[in-house]
C-alpha positions as CSV (number, residue, x, y, z in Angstrom):
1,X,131.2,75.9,104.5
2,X,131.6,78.4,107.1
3,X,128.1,80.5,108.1
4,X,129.5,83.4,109.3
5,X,130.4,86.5,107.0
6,X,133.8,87.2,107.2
7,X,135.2,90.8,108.1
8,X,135.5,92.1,104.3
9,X,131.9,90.8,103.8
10,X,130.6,93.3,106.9
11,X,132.7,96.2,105.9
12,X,131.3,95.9,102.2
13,X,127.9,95.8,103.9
14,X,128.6,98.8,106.0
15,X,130.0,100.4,103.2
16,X,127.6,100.0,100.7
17,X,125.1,100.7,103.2
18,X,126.1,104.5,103.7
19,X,126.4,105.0,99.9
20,X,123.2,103.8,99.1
21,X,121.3,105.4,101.9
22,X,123.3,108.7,101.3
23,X,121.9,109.2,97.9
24,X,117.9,108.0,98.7
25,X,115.7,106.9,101.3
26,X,114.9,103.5,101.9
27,X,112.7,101.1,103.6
28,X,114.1,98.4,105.5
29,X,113.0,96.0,103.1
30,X,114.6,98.1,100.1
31,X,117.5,97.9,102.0
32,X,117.1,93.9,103.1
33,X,116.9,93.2,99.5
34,X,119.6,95.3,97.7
35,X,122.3,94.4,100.0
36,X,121.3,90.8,99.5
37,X,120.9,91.0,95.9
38,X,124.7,92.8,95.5
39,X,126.0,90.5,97.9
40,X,125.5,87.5,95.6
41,X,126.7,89.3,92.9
42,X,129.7,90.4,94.8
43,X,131.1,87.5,96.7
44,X,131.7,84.2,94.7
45,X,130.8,81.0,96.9
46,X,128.4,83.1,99.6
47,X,126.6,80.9,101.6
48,X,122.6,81.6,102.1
49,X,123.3,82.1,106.1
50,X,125.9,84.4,105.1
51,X,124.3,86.5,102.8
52,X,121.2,86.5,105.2
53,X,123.6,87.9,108.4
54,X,125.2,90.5,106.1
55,X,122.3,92.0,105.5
56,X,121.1,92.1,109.2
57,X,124.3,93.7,109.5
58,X,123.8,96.0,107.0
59,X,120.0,97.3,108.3
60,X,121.4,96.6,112.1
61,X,123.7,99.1,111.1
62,X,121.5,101.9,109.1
63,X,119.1,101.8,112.2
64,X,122.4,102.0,114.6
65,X,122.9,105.4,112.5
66,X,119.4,106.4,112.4
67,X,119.3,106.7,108.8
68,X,116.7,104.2,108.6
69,X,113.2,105.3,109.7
70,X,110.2,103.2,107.8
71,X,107.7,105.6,109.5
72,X,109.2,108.9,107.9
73,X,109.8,107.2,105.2
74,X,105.8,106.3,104.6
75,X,105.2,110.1,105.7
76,X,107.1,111.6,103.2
77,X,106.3,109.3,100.2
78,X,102.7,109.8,101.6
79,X,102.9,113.4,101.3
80,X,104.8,113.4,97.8
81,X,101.9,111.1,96.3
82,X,99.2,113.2,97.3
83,X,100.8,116.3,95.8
84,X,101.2,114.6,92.8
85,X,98.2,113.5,92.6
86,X,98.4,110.1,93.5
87,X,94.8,108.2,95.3
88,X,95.0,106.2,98.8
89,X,95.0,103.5,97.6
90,X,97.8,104.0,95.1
91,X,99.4,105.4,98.1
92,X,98.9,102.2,100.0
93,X,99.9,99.7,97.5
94,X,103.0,101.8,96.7
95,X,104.4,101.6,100.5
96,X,103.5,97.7,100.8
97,X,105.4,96.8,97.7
98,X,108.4,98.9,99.8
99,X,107.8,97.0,103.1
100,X,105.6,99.6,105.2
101,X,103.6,97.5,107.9
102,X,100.0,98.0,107.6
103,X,99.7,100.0,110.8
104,X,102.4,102.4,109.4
105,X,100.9,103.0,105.8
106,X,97.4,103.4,108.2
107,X,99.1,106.5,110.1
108,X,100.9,107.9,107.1
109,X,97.6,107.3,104.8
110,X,95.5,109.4,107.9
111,X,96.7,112.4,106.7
112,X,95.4,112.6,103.0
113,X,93.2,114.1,101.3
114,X,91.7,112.2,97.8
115,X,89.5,115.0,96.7
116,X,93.1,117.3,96.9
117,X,94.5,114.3,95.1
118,X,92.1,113.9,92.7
119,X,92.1,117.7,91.8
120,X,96.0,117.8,91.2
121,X,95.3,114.6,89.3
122,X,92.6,116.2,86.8
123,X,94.7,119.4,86.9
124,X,97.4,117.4,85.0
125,X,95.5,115.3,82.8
126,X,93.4,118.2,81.8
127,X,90.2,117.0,83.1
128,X,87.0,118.0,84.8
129,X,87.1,121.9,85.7
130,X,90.5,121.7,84.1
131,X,89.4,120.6,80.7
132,X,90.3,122.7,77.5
133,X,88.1,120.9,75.0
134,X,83.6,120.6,74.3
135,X,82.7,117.6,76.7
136,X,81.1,114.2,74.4
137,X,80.2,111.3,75.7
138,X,83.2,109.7,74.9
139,X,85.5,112.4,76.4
140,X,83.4,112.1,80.0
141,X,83.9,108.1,80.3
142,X,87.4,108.5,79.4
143,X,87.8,111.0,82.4
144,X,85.6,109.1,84.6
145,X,87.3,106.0,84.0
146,X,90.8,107.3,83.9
147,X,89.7,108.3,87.3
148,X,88.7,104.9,88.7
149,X,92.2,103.2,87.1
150,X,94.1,105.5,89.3
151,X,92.2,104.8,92.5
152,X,89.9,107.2,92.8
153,X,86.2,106.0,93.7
154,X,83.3,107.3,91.2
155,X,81.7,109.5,94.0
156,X,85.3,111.3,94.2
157,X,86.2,111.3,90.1
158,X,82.2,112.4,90.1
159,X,82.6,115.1,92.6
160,X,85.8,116.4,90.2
161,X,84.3,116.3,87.3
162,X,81.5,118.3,88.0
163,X,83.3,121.0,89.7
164,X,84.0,124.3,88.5
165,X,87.3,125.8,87.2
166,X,87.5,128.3,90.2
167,X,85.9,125.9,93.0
168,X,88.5,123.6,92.2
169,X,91.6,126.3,92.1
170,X,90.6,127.4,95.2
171,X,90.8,124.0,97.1
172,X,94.4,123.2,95.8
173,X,95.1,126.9,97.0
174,X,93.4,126.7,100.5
175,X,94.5,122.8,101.3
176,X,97.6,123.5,103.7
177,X,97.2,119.6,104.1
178,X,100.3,119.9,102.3
C-alpha cells in the first residue's frame, strides 16, 4: 500500500484544518489528534504512515498560516481560568491534557494569582466572606475541603475563608492581573 497521502487526502486536511481552527483555538496536539481521528473516519483503507503525514500536513499548515500559536494559546486559557476561578494547578493539568510543554504552562502559569482565584472561586460557591448562611462545623469543612478538591492549598482556602466580605471585594476590584 502506498505511504503517501494522496492529493484529495491533503486538501481535506487543509480544509478541515481552516474550519476547525476558524471556529476555536487549538493546541497543536488538539489539532494532531482531531485531524487523525476524522481522517480514519473519513478515508476507508488509510494507511498508519498516511494518516500520520496528513496530519503533519494539516499542523505544517495551521503554523504556515499562523493560526496556530501553543504559547497564546496557554496565555489566554491561563487567563480565562483564573477569572473563573480556576487554581494553578487546575490550570496546569488543564494545558498538559491539551499538549502545552512544561516550559510554556511555566510562563503562562507566572502570571496568576490563586488568592484572586480562590476569591472568584468562593464568590461563586458562596463561601467564606461570600457566605449567606450561620457557619457549623459541617458547613466550614465542606468549604475548606471543597477548596483543596479544586487546587487550592489550605493556607490559601484558609486565608479565604477567614476574610471579610469587603477585604475580599476589594481585591477582585483592585487585581488588574486580569
Amino acid at each position: 500500500m502506498d505511504q503517501t497521502p494522496t492529493t484529495r487526502m491533503l486538501a481535506w486536511a487543509r480544509n478541515s484544518t481552516i474550519y476547525r481552527l476558524e471556529r476555536k483555538m487549538m493546541t497543536e496536539k488538539q489539532l494532531f489528534d482531531a485531524i487523525t481521528r476524522k481522517a480514519k473516519e473519513k478515508f476507508e483503507g488509510i494507511s498508519e504512515a498516511q494518516i500520520k503525514a496528513v496530519a503533519d500536513f494539516a499542523v505544517k499548515f495551521a503554523y504556515d498560516q499562523n493560526a496556530l500559536n501553543d504559547v497564546a494559546y496557554a496565555e489566554i486559557s491561563t487567563r480565562s481560568a483564573v477569572r473563573s476561578g480556576k487554581s494553578r494547578k487546575a490550570i496546569a493539568y488543564k494545558l498538559a491534557s491539551k499538549g502545552i510543554n512544561g516550559d510554556m504552562a511555566v510562563t503562562a502559569l507566572d502570571a496568576t494569582n490563586d488568592v484572586f482565584a480562590a476569591v472568584v472561586f468562593a464568590r461563586k460557591r458562596g463561601f467564606g466572606p461570600f457566605r449567606r448562611n450561620e457557619l457549623d462545623e459541617k458547613r466550614k469543612a465542606k468549604e475548606l475541603s471543597a477548596f483543596a478538591r479544586n487546587g487550592f492549598g489550605f493556607e490559601i482556602g484558609k486565608m479565604i475563608f477567614d476574610m471579610s466580605r469587603k477585604e475580599a471585594e476589594e481585591l477582585l476590584h483592585s487585581s488588574s492581573v486580569f
